[in-house]
Each structure stands twice: as structure tokens, then as C-alpha cells.
C-alpha positions as CSV (number, residue, x, y, z in Angstrom):
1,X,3.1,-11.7,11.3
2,X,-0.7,-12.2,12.0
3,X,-2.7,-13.2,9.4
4,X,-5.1,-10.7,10.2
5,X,-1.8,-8.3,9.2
6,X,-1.1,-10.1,6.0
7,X,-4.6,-9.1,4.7
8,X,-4.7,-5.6,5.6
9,X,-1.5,-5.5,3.8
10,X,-2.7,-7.6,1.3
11,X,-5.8,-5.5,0.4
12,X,-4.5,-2.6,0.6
13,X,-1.5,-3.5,-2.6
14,X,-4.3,-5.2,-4.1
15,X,-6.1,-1.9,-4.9
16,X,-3.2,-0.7,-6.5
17,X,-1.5,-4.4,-8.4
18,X,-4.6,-5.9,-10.3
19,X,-2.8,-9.6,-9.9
20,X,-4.6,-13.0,-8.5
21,X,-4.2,-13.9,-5.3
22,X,-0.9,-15.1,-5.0
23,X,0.7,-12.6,-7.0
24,X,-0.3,-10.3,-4.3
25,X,0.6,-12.5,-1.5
26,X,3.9,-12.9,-2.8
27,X,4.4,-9.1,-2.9
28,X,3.5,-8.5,0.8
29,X,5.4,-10.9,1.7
30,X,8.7,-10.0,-0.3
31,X,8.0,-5.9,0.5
32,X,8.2,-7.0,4.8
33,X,11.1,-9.6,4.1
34,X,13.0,-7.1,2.4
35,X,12.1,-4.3,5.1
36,X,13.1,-6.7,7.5
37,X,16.0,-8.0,6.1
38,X,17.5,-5.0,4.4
39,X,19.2,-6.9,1.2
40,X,17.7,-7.6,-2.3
41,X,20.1,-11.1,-2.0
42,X,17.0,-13.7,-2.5
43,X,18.2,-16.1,-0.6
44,X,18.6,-14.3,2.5
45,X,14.9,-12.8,1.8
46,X,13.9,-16.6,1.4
47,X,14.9,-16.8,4.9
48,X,11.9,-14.9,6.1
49,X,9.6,-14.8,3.0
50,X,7.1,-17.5,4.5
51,X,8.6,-19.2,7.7
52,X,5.4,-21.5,7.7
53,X,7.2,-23.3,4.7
54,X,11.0,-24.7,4.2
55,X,13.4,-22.5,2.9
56,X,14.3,-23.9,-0.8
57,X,10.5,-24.1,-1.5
58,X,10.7,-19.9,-0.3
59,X,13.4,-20.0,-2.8
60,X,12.0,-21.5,-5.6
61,X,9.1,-19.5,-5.2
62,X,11.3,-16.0,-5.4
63,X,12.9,-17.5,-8.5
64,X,9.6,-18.2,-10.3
65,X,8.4,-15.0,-9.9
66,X,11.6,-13.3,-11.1
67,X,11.7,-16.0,-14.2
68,X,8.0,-16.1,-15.5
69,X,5.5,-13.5,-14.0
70,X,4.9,-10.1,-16.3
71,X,5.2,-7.0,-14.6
72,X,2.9,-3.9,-16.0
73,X,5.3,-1.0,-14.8
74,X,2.6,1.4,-16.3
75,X,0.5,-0.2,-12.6
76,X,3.5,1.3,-10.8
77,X,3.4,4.4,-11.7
78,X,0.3,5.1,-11.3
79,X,0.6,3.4,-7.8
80,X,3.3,6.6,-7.2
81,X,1.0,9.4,-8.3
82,X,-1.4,7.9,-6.2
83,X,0.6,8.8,-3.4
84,X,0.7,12.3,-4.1
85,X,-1.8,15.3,-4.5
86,X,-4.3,15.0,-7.7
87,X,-3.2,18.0,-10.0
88,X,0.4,19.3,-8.5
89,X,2.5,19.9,-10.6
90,X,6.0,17.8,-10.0
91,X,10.0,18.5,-10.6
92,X,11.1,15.3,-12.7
93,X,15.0,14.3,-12.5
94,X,16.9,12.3,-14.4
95,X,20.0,10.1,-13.3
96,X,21.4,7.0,-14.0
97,X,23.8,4.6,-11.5
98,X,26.1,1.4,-12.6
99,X,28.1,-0.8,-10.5
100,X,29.7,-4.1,-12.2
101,X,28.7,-8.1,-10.8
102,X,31.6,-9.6,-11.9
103,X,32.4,-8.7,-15.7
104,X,28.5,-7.3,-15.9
105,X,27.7,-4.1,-16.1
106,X,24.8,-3.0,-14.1
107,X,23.3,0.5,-16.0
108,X,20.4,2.2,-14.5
109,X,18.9,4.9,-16.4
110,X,16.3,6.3,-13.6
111,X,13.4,8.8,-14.2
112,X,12.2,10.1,-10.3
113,X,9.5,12.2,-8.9
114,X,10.3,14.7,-6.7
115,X,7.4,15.5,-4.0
116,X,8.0,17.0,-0.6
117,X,12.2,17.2,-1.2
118,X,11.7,13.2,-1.9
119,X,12.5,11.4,-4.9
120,X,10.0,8.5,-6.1
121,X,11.3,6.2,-8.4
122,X,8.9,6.7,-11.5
123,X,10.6,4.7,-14.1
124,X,13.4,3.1,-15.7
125,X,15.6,1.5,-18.2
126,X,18.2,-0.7,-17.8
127,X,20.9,0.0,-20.5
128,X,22.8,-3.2,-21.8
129,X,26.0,-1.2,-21.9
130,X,28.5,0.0,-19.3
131,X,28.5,4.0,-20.4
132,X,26.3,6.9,-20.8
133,X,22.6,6.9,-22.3
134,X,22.2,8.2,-25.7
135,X,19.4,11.3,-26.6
136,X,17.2,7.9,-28.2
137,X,17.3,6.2,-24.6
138,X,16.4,9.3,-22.7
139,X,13.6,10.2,-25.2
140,X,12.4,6.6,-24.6
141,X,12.3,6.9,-20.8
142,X,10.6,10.3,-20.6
143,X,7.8,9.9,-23.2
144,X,6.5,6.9,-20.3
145,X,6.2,9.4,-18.0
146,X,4.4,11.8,-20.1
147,X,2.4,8.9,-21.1
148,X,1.3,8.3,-17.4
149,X,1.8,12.1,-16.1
150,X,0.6,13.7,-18.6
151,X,3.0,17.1,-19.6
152,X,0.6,19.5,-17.9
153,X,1.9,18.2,-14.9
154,X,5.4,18.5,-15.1
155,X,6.9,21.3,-13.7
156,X,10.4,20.6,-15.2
157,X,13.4,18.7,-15.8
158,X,16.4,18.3,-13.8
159,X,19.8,16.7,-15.0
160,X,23.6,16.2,-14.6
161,X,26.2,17.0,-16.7
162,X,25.7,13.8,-18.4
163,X,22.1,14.7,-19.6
164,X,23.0,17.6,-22.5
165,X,23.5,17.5,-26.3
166,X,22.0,19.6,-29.6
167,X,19.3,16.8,-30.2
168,X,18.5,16.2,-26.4
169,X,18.0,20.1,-26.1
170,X,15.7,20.4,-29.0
171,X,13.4,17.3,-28.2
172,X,12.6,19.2,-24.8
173,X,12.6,22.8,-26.4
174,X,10.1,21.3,-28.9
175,X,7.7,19.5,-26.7
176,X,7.5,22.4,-24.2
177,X,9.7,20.8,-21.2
178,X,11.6,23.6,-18.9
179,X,14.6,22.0,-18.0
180,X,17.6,23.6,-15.3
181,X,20.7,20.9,-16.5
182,X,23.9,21.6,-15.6
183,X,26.5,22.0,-18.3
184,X,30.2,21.6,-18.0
185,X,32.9,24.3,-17.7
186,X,34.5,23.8,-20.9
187,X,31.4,23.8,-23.1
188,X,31.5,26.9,-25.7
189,X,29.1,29.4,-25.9
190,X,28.5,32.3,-28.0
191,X,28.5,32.7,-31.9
192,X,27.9,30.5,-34.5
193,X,31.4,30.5,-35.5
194,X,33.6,28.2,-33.7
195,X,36.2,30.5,-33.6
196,X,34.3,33.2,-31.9
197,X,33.2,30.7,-28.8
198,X,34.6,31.2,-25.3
199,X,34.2,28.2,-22.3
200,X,31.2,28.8,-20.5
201,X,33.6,30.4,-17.1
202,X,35.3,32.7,-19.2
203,X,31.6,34.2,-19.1
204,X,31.9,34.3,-15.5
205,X,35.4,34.7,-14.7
206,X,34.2,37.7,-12.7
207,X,32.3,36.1,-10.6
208,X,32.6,36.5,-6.9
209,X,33.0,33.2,-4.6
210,X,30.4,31.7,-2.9
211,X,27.4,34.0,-4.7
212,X,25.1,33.1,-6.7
213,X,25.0,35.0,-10.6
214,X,22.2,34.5,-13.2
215,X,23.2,36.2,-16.8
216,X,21.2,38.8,-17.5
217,X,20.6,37.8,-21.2
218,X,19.9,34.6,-23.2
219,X,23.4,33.0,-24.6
220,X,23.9,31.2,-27.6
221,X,24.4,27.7,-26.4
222,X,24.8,24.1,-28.7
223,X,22.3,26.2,-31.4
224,X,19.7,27.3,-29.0
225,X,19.1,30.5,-27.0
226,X,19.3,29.4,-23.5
227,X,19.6,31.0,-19.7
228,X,22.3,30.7,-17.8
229,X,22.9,30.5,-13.7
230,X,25.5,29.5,-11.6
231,X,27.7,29.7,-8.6
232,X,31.5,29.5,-7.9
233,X,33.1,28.0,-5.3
234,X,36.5,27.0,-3.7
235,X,35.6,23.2,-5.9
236,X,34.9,25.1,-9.1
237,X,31.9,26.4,-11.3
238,X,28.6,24.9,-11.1
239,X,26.7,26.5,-14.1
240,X,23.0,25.7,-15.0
241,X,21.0,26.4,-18.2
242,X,17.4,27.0,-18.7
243,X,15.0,27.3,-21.6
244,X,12.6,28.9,-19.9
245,X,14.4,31.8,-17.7
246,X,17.2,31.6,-14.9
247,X,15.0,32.7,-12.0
248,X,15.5,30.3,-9.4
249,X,17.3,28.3,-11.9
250,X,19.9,26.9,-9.6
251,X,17.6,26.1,-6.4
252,X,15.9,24.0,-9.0
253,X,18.5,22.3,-10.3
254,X,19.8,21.7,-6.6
255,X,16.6,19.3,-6.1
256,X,18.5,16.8,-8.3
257,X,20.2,15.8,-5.1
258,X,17.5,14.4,-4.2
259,X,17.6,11.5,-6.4
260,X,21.4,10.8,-5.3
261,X,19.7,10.2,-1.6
262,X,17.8,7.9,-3.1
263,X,20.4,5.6,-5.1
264,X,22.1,6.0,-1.7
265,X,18.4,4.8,0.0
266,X,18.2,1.7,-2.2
267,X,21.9,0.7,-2.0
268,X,24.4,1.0,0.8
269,X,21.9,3.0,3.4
270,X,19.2,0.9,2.9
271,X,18.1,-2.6,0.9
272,X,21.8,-2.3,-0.4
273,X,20.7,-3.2,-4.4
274,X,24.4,-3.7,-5.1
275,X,24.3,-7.2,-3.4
276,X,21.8,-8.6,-6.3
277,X,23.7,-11.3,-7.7
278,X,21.2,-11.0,-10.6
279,X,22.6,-10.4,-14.1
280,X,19.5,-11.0,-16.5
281,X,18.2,-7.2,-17.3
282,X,14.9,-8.1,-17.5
283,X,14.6,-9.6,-13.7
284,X,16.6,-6.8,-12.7
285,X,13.9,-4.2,-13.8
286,X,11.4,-6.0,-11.8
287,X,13.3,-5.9,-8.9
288,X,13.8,-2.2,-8.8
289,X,9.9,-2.6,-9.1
290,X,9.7,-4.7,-5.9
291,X,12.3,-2.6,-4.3
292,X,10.7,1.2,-4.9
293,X,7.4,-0.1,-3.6
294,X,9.2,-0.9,-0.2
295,X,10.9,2.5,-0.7
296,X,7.9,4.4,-1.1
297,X,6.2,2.9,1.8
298,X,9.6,3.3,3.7
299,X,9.1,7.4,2.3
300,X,5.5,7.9,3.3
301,X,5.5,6.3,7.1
302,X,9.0,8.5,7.4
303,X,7.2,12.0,6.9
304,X,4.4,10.2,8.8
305,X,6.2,9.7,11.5
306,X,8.2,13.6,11.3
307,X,5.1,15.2,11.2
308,X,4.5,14.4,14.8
309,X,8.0,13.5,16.1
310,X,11.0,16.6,15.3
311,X,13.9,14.9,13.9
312,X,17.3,15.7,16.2
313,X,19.7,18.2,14.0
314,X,23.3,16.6,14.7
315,X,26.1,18.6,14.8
316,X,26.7,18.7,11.6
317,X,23.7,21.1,11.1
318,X,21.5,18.8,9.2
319,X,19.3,16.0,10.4
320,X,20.1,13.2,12.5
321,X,18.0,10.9,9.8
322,X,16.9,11.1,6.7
323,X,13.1,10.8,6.3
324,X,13.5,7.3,4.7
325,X,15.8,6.1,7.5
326,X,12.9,7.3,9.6
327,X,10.7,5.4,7.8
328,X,12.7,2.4,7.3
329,X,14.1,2.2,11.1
330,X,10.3,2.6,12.1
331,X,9.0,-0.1,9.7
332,X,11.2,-2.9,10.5
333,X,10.6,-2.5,13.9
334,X,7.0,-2.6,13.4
335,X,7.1,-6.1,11.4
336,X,9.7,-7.6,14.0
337,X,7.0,-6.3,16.8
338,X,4.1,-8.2,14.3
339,X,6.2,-11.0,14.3
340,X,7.1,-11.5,17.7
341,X,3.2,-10.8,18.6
342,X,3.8,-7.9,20.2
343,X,1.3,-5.6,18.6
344,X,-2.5,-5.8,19.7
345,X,-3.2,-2.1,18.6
346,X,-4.9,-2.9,15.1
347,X,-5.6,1.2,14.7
348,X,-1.4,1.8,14.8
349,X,-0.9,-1.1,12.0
350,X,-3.6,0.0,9.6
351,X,-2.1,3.7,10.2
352,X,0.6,2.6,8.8
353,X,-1.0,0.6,5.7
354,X,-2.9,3.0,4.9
355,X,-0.3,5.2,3.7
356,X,0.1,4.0,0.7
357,X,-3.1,6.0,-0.5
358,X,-5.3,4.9,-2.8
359,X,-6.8,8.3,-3.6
């Protein structure tokens, strides 16, 4: 890549990541290597990191970073919003993903953004346990978003069946969160009696297949008056409560997909996070750092790039690519083209830098 290239990239992450020099330098050159090489394994990213310089001293360099420098993930998420509208009001969702490196549990807690049917990694917590997050964990992870988003700008939450519980439902009911979370089909609902309660599809057991119901009427649900929505199919009963109402409750909650694209995005169908042979939490949460910045550039060039070009509809009736392959497929073949000299058309390059706003 040009050095011309370097800088534009350089300058541009720079009004975003207040680090020195190098810091920054190390961070262009680590997003393009990763682009390029599609693996958060370091030592195949040492392989192009800096091919002016020998391959152990790229090496050593990836390490010190990972080992010493202090990442502010507060400058990251404000690097997201700065990609989107001042204002708008966003869909949060909540996830988490685990794999195991040998006998180590990797356990992702993950916060997202959801802007033009995208999820942006916003922020996130790596658990030091191999199950689910407790109500404590969540609380954690969410009050740093308010912190940088501000609550007036949350439109709601979205969640799993994982994501429910008495004290997890009052902590949103209390601070004025609309959520649309999915419950399971054997949860009871109804009076305060135990003996009273029926599972949440007796409620429904009337239900037609394939069609969408919302309840008419608030239900009794772990202590609190919630809404209910919810559609059966030929796979079962997807049911979805609401604090606020059950209008449009389940197209809502249907935008949580959009966060399982992305897991797949950063792992298999893209820089394939599953190959980290890291184990130390702490350098693991800064790679997800490095990794969702290449991510969201990989995002922003894709519906750059659909805006002007129609993505093919395969037979399957969806599209061909998703917008991050777009992205991605357009990107590394923009850096190998930098590489190989190919590009003399400065305006197409800083095009494509200068999507990651800095409004």
C-alpha cells in the first residue's frame, strides 16, 4: 500500500482513536491485514502487517500491543455512533456467543446497535465462565451504553430466551427501557398463585399456524404486567413479551437476527474470530475492539457500494450477499489493488475512507 494511502487512512482513525503516532499506525495497519487476510490468528496477520520489516519483529509488535497498550472502549463507541445519524433513535440487542480453545471457555456477552437492518458491535464483556450471564452482568453491560447513548436514544431492547428473569425485568421496567424478549413455552403465566398458572401456549393453544397473534390484554408474567405476541409454526411457539405494548412486538423482536449475522460476520463468514488462539480475557476484549472497527468499515463500504450496485436475489429468494460480504469482498480487493499499485484514482480510495464519518 502507498504511503500516501497509509495516511489517509491514518488520519482519518486518528480523528476518532486519540493515540500517538504509532498507536495509530499500528491500527491501520492491523484493520487492512486483517481485511486482507481474513483471520484474527496473529501470526498469519504478521505476515502482512508491515512487509517493509521481517516477520518476527511484525510479531513481536502484535504481541506488545495486545500485552501492554490500554484500550479506552468508551473511544469506540463513540467512534460507532459517529457512524450513524445525530439524534435517531436505535434498537439495542443483546446476545452472547462461546466456543472453547482447548479446556477455555471463550464467553461473549455482546451489546449491538442496530442501524439500517445492521448490527454494530457497541460493547462487551467477556464472562470468565462457560454459561449464561447473570441479571448483575447484563445490568453492567447496558448501563455503558446508556452512559455513552444516553436512554433518550434507545428505542428498545431486544433479547433471547436467555435474557429474562424477575430482577432483569424490573431493572428495565424501572429505568424506562421497552424491551420485546422472547420467553420460553413452558414459562407460567397468570395468577399469583402457583397453582393457578398455565405455560405460556396453553394461552395460545388456539392459535392458527403460520399467523401472527398479539393478546389483547396485559398478562401476569414473573410479577409484572407484561404484553404478549407471538406466532406458531410447524417448529413450535415463538412468544414475545413487551412492557410497553405488543404492537409490532414480534417484527421487533425479529431484528435480533440481526446480531446472529454478525457473530456469523466476525467468525466463520468473515475474520473467523474462532481461530484466536488467545486465552487471556483481557487481550481478547481488545481484539473484538480491533476486529468490529474492520467490521464497521466492512458495513459502511457494503451499503456504499448497494446503494449504487442492486445486489443479485439467488434462488433462494434472499440476497446473493450480505451487505458485509459486499463490503468485505470489495475491501480486500481494494487493498490487494493498493498493494499491487494498481490504483491511481486517489478520489475512489478516499471514498472509501471517508466512510467511516467523523460527523
Amino acid at each position: 500500500m502507498k504511503q500516501y494511502n497509509i495516511n489517509q487512512l491514518r488520519n482519518r482513525l486518528q480523528l476518532h482513536f486519540h493515540w500517538n503516532y504509532y498507536r495509530i499506525l499500528f491500527l491501520t495497519r492491523f484493520v487492512s491485514s486483517l481485511i486482507l487476510c481474513s483471520t484474527v490468528n496473529l501470526s498469519r496477520i504478521a505476515l502482512l502487517y508491515n512487509t517493509a520489516t521481517k516477520y518476527q519483529s511484525n510479531y513481536r509488535s502484535l504481541q506488545r500491543f495486545f500485552m501492554s497498550f490500554n484500550l479506552d472502549y468508551t473511544e469506540y463507541m463513540h467512534f460507532v455512533l459517529k457512524q450513524f445519524p445525530r439524534k435517531e433513535k436505535f434498537y439495542l440487542v443483546m446476545d452472547r456467543t462461546n466456543w472453547k480453545f482447548g479446556r477455555s471457555p471463550i464467553n461473549i456477552l455482546m451489546l449491538g446497535v442496530i442501524y439500517k437492518k445492521q448490527c454494530f458491535p457497541f460493547c462487551w464483556e467477556l464472562l470468565d465462565k462457560g454459561g449464561s450471564s447473570s441479571t448483575a452482568e447484563r445490568k453492567d453491560l447496558l448501563q455503558r451504553a446508556i452512559s455513552v447513548l444516553g436512554k433518550d436514544r434507545i428505542a428498545g431492547l431486544l433479547g433471547d430466551r436467555e435474557f429474562i428473569g424477575v430482577r432483569w425485568f424490573k431493572y428495565l421496567i424501572d429505568e424506562g427501557i421497552e424491551f420485546h424478549i422472547r420467553i420460553p413455552k413452558q414459562i407460567r403465566i397468570g395468577s399469583v398463585l402457583a397453582s393457578n398458572r398455565n405455560p405460556v401456549n396453553w394461552l395460545f393453544r388456539h392459535w392458527k399456524e403460520n399467523s401472527k397473534t398479539d393478546y389483547p390484554k396485559p398478562v401476569l408474567i414473573l410479577g409484572y404486567k407484561l404484553w404478549l405476541s407471538g406466532m406458531r409454526s410447524n417448529k413450535g411457539f415463538c412468544v414475545v413479551v413487551s412492557n410497553k405494548d405488543n404492537h409490532n412486538s414480534l417484527e421487533k423482536y425479529q431484528m435480533r437476527w440481526t446480531i446472529e449475522n454478525m457473530f456469523g460476520s466476525l467468525k466463520t463468514r468473515g475474520f473467523n474470530f474462532e481461530q484466536t488462539h488467545m486465552k487471556d480475557l483481557k487481550k481478547i476484549k481488545k481484539l473484538i475492539a480491533l476486529v468490529s472497527i474492520a467490521y464497521v468499515w466492512c458495513i459502511m463500504v457494503g451499503v456504499w457500494v448497494s446503494e449504487s450496485i442492486k445486489i443479485r436475489i439467488a434462488t433462494h429468494g434472499r440476497k446473493e450477499k450480505s451487505i458485509f460480504r459486499v463490503g468485505f469482498d470489495y475491501l480486500t480487493s481494494f487493498i490487494k489493488r493498493l498493494l499491487a499499485k494498481e490504483i491511481s484514482n486517489t478520489y475512489e480510495f478516499n471514498e472509501v475512507v471517508h466512510l467511516l464519518s467523523c460527523t
